[in-house]
N, CA and C of each residue as an Amber inpcrd file, in Angstrom:
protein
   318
  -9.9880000   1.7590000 -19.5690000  -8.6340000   2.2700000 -19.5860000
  -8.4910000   3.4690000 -18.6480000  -9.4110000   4.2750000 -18.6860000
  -9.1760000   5.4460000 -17.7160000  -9.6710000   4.7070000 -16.4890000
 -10.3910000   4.3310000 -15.7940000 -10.1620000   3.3620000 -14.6090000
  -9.0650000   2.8150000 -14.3920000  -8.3840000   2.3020000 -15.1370000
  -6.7740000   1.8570000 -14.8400000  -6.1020000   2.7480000 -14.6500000
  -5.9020000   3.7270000 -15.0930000  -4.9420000   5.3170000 -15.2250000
  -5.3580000   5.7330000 -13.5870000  -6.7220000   6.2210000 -13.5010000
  -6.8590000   6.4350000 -12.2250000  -6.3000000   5.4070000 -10.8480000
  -6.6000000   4.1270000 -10.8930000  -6.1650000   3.7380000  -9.6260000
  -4.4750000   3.8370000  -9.5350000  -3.7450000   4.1130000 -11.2280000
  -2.2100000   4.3840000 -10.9190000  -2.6370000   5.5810000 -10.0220000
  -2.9490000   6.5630000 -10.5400000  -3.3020000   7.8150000 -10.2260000
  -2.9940000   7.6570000  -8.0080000  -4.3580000   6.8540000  -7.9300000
  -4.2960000   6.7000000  -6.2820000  -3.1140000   6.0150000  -6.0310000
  -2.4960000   4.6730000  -6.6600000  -1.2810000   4.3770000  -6.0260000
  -0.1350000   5.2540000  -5.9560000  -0.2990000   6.3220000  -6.6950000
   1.0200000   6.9840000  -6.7950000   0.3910000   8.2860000  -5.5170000
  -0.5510000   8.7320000  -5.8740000  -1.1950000   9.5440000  -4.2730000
  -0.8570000   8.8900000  -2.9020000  -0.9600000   7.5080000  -2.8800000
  -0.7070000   6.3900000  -1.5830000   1.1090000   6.7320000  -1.2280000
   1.7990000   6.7200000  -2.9260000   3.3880000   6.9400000  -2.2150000
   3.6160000   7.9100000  -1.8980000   3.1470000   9.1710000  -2.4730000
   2.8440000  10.3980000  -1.7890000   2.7420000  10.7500000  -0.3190000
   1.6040000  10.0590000  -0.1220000   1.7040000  10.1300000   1.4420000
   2.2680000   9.2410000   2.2120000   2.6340000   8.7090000   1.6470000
   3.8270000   7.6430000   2.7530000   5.0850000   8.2600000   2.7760000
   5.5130000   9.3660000   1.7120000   6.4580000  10.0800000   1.6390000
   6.5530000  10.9790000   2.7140000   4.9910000  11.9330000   2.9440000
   4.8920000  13.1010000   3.9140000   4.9930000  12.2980000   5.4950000
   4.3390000  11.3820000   5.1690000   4.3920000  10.3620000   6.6140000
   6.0920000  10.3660000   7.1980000   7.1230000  10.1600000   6.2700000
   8.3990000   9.6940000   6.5520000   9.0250000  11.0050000   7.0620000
   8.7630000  12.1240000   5.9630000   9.4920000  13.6110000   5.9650000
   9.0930000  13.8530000   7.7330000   7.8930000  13.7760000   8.2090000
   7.2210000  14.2440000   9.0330000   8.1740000  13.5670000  10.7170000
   8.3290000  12.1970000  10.2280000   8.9080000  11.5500000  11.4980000
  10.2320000  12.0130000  11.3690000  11.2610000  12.0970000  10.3580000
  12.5120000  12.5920000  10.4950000  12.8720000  13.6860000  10.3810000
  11.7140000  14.4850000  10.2050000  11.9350000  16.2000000  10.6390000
  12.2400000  16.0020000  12.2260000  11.5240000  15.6620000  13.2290000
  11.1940000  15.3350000  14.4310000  12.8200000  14.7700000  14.9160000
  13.4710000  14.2320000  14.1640000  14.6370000  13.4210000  14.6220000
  15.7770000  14.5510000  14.6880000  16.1360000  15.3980000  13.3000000
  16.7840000  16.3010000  13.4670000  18.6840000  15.3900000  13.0090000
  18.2730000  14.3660000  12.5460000  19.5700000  13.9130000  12.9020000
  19.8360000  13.7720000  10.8270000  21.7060000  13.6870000  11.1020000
  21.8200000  13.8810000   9.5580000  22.3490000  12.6910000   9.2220000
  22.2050000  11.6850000   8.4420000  22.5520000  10.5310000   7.7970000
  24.1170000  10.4770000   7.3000000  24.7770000   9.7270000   8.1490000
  26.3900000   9.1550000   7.8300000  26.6950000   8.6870000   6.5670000
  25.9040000   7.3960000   6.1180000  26.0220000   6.8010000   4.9820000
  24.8170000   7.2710000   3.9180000  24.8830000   6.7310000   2.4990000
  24.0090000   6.6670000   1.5280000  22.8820000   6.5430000   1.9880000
  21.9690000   6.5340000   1.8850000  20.3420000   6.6720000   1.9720000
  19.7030000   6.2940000   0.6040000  18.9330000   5.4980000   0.9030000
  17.3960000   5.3510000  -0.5860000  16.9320000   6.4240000  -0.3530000
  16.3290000   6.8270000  -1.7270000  15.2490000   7.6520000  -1.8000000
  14.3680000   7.4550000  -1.2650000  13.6380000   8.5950000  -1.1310000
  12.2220000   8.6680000  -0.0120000  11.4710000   7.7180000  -1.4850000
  11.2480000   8.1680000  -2.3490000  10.3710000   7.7090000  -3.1890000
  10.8860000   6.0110000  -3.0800000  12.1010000   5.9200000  -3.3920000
  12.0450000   4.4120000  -3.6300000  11.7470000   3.2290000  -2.0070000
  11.7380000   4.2700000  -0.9130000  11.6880000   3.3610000   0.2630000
  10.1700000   3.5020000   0.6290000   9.0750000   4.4610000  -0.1380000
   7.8090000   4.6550000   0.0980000   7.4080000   3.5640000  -0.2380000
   8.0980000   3.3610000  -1.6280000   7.1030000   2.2760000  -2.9550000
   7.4510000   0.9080000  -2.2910000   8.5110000   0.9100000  -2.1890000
   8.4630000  -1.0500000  -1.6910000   8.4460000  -0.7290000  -0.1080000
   7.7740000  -0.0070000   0.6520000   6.7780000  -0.0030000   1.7870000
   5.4070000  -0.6070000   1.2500000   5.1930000   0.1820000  -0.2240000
   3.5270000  -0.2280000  -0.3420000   3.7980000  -1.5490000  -0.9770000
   4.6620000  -1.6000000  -1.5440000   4.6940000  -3.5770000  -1.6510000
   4.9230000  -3.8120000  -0.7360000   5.3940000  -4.2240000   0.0760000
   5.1780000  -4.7090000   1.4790000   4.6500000  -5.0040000   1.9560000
   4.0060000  -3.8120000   2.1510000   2.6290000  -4.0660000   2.7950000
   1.1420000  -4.7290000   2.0610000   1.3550000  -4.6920000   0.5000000
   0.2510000  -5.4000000  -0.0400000   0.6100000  -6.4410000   0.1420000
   2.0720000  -7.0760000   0.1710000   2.4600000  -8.2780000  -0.2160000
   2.0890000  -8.8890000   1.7200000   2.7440000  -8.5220000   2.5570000
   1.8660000  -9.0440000   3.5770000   0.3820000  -9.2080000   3.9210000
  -0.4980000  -7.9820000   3.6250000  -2.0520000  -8.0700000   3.7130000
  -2.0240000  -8.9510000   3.2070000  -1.3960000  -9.4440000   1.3940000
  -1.9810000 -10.6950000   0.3230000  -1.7410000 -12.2800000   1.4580000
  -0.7170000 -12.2880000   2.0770000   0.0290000 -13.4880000   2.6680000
  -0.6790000 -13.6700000   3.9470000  -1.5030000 -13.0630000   4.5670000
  -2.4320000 -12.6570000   5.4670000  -4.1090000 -13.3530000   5.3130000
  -4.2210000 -12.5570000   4.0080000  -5.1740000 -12.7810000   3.7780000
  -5.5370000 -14.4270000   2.9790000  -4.6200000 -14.7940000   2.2670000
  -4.3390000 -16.5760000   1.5480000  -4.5380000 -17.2800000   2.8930000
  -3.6640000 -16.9100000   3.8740000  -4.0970000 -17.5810000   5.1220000
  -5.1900000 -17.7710000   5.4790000  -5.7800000 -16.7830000   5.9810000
  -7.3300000 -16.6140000   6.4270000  -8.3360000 -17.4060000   5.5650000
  -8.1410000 -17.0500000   4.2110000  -8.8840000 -18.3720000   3.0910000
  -8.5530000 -19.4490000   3.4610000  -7.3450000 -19.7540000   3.1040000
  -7.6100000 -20.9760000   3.6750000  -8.1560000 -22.1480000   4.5550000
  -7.3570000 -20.9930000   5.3550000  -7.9440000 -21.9040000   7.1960000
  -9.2200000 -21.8450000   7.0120000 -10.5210000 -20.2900000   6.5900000
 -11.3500000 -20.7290000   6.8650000 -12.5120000 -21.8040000   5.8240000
 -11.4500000 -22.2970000   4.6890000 -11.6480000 -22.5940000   3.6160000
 -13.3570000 -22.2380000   2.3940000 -12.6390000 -20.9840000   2.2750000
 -14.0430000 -20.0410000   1.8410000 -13.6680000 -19.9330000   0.3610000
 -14.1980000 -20.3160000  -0.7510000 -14.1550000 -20.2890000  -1.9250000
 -14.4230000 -19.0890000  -2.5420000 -13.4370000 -18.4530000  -3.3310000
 -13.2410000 -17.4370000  -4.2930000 -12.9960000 -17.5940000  -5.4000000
 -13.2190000 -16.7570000  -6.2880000 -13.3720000 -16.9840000  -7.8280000
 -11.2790000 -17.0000000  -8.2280000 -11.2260000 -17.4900000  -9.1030000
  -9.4000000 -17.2600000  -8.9020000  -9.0080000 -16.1090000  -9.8790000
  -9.8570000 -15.7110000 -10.6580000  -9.7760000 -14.0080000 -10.8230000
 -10.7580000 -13.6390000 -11.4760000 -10.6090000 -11.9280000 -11.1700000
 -12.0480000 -11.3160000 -11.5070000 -11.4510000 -10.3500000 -12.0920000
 -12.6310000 -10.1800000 -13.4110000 -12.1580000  -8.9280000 -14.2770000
 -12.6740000  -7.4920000 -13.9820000 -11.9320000  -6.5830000 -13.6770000
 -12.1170000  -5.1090000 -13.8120000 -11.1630000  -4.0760000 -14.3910000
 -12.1870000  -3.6020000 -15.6910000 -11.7690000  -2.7490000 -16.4650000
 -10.9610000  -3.6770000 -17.7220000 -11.6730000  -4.8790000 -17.9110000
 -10.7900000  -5.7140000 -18.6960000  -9.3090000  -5.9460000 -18.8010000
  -9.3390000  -5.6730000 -17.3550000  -7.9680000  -6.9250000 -16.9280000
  -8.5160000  -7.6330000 -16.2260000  -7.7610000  -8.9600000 -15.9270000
  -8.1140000  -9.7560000 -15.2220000  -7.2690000  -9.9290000 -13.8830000
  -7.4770000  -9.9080000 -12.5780000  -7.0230000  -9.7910000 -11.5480000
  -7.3160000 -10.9460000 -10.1870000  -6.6720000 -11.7300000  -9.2950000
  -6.9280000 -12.2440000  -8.4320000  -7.6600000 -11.3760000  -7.5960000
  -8.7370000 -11.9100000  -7.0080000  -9.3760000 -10.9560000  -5.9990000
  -8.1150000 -10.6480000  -4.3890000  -7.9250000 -11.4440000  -4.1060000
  -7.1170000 -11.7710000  -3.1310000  -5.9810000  -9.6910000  -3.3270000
  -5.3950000 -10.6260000  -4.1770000  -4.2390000  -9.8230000  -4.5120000
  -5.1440000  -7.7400000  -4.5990000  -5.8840000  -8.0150000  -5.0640000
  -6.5250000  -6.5590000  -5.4460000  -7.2060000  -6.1910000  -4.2260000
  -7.6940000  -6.8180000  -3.1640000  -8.2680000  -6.2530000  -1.8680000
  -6.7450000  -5.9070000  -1.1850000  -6.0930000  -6.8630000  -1.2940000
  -4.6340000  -6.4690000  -0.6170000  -3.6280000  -5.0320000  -1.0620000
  -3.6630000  -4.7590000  -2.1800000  -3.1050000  -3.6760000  -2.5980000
  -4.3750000  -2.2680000  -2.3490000  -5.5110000  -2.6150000  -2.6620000
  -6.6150000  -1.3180000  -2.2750000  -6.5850000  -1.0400000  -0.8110000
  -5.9240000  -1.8890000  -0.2990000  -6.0000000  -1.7460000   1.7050000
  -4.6340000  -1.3140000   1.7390000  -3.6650000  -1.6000000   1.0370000
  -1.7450000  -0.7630000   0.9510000  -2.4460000   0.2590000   0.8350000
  -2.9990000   0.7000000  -0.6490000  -2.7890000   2.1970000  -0.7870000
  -3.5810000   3.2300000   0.3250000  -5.0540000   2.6190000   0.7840000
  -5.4280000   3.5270000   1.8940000  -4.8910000   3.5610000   2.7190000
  -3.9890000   2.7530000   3.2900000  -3.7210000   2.7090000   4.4110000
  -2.9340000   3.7840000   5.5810000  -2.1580000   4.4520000   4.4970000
  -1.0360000   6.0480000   4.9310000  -2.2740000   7.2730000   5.3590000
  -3.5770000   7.0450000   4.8420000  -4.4140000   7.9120000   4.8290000
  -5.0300000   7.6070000   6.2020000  -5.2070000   6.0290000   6.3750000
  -5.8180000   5.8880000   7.8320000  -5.0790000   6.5290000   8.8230000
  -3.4760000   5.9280000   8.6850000  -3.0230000   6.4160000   9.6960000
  -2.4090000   7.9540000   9.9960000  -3.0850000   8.4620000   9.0960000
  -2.5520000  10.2940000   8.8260000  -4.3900000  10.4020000  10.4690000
  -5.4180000   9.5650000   9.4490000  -6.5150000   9.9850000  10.9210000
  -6.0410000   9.2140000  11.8640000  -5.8120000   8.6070000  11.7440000
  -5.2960000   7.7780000  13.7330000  -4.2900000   8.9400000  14.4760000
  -3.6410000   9.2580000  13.6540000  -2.2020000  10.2310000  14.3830000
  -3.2340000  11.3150000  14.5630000  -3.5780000  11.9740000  13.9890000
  -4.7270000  13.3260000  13.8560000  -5.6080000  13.2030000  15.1830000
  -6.0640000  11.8910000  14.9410000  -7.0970000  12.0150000  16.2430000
  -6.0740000  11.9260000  18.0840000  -4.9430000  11.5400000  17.7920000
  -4.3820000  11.0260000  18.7630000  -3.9840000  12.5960000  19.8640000
């Protein structure tokens, strides 16, 4: 159970920084919004679905084609989870962090 608490823990750290990621590019813009706007929070979070949900649609592909057999779910922390689906969301949530070092190094 506290293994589960924690990876909320990192997904909600992941919208975090997809938040500072956004603040950061539209500080830079300077410009002020005409109409309504989403929240930063709510346009972070279905970024990170998004993006798990493409890695997942990405990655079903790649199984397939290269037709490589996987278990159809694996338990951690006594839930039970598609592997597929759980490499795809652990690669969403790092991913704001990679590109905080890609920009850094740039």
């Amino acid at each position: 159970m506290v293994q589960l608490i924690l990876f909320f823990i990192l997904a909600l750290l992941s919208v975090r920084q997809r938040l500072a990621n956004k603040k950061k590019r539209l500080l830079g813009k300077g410009e002020v919004p005409l109409e309504p706007v989403p929240s930063p929070f709510s346009t972070a979070l279905s970024e990170l679905v998004g993006s798990a949900g493409g890695i997942y649609l990405s990655l079903v592909l790649l199984v397939s084609f290269l037709k490589i057999e996987i278990p159809p779910e694996i338990f951690i922390w006594e839930v039970a989870l598609e592997p597929l689906a759980l490499v795809a969301l652990i690669t969403a949530i790092i991913q704001p962090y990679i590109a905080r070092l890609f920009i850094k190094s740039r």
